[in-house]
N, C-alpha and C positions, 0 to 999 in steps of 0.2 A: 504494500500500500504506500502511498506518496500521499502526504499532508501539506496543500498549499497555503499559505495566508499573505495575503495582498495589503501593502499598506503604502498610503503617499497619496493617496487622493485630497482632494481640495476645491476650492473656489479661486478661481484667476480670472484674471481681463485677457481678453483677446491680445495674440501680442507676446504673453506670457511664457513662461517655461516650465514642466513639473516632471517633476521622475517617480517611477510609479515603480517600488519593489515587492517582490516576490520570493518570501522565503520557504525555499522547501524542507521536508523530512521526510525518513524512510526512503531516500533516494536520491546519490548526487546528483545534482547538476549537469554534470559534465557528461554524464553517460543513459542521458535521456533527451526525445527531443521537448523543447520546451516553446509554448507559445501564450501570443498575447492576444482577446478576443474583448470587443466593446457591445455592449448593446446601449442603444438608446429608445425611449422612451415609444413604443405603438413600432417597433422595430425588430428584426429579428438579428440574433449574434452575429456580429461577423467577422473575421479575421481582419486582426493588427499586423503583427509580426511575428515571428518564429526565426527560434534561433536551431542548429542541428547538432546533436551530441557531437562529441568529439572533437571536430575539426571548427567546430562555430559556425558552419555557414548560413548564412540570412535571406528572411524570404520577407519583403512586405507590401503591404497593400496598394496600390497607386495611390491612396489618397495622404498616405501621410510619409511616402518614402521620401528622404531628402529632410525631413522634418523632425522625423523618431528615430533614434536607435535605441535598439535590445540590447541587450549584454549579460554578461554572466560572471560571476565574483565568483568564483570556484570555494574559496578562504571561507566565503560567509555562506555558501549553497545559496546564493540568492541570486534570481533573474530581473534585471531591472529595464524600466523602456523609460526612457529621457525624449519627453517630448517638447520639443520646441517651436515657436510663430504658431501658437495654440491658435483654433480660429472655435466657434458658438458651435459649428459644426460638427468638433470633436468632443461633445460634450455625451457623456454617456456614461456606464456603467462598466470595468474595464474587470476584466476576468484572467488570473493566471492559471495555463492548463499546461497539463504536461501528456505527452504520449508514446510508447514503445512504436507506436506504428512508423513507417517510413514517409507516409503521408503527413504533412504540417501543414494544410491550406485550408483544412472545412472542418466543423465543429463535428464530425460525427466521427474526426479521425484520433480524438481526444479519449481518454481514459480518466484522467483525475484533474479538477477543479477548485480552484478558489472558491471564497465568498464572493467576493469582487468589492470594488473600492471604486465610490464615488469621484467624475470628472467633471468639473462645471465651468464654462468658459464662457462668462459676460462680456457682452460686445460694447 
C-alpha cells in the first residue's frame, strides 16, 4: 500500500507562484510512477503532470507545460509541482497519485490517491 498526503494549497492572485507537495509512504518515490491530477469544480479529473520512476522522465498537460514542474526529493519521499504565472483557470482541487502501471496520462491508470489540497487563483 502507498499513503499519499498532499499539502501546499492556498489562495493566490493571478500572477502568482505555489508549490504543491506530496509526501509518500509504504513506497519510494523513486521506484514508482508518480503523478499530478486537478479537478475543478462541475468538472471531471484530469491530468497535471507525471513524473517516471527511475530515470524522472516528465509528461505534462499542454495547459500548464512551460508553467509547472514536478519533481521529486528522493531524501524526503516527496513529489512536488511548483506552479508558476498561476492564471483563475488553474484553480481546482489538485490530487497526488501514484501508479505501478506504465501508463501516467489518465486517471484510471492510477492505483493510490491523495486527499487532495485546495488551489484558488483570484484574478
Amino acid at each position: 500500500q502507498v499513503q499519499l498526503v498532499e499539502s501546499g494549497g492556498g489562495l493566490v492572485q493571478a500572477g502568482d507562484s505555489l508549490t504543491l507537495s506530496c509526501a509518500a509512504s509504504g513506497r519510494t518515490v523513486s521506484t514508482i510512477n508518480m503523478g499530478w491530477f486537478r479537478q475543478a469544480p462541475g468538472k471531471e479529473r484530469e491530468f497535471v503532470a507525471a513524473m517516471r520512476w527511475g530515470g524522472g522522465a516528465t509528461s505534462y498537460t499542454d495547459s500548464v507545460r512551460g508553467r509547472f514542474t514536478i519533481s521529486r526529493d528522493n531524501a524526503r519521499n516527496t513529489v512536488r509541482l511548483q506552479m508558476n504565472s498561476l492564471k483563475p483557470e488553474d484553480t481546482a482541487v489538485y490530487y497526488c497519485a501514484a501508479t505501478n502501471s506504465g501508463s501516467v496520462l489518465a486517471r484510471i491508470d492510477y492505483d493510490y490517491w491523495g486527499q487532495g489540497t485546495q488551489v484558488t487563483v483570484s484574478s
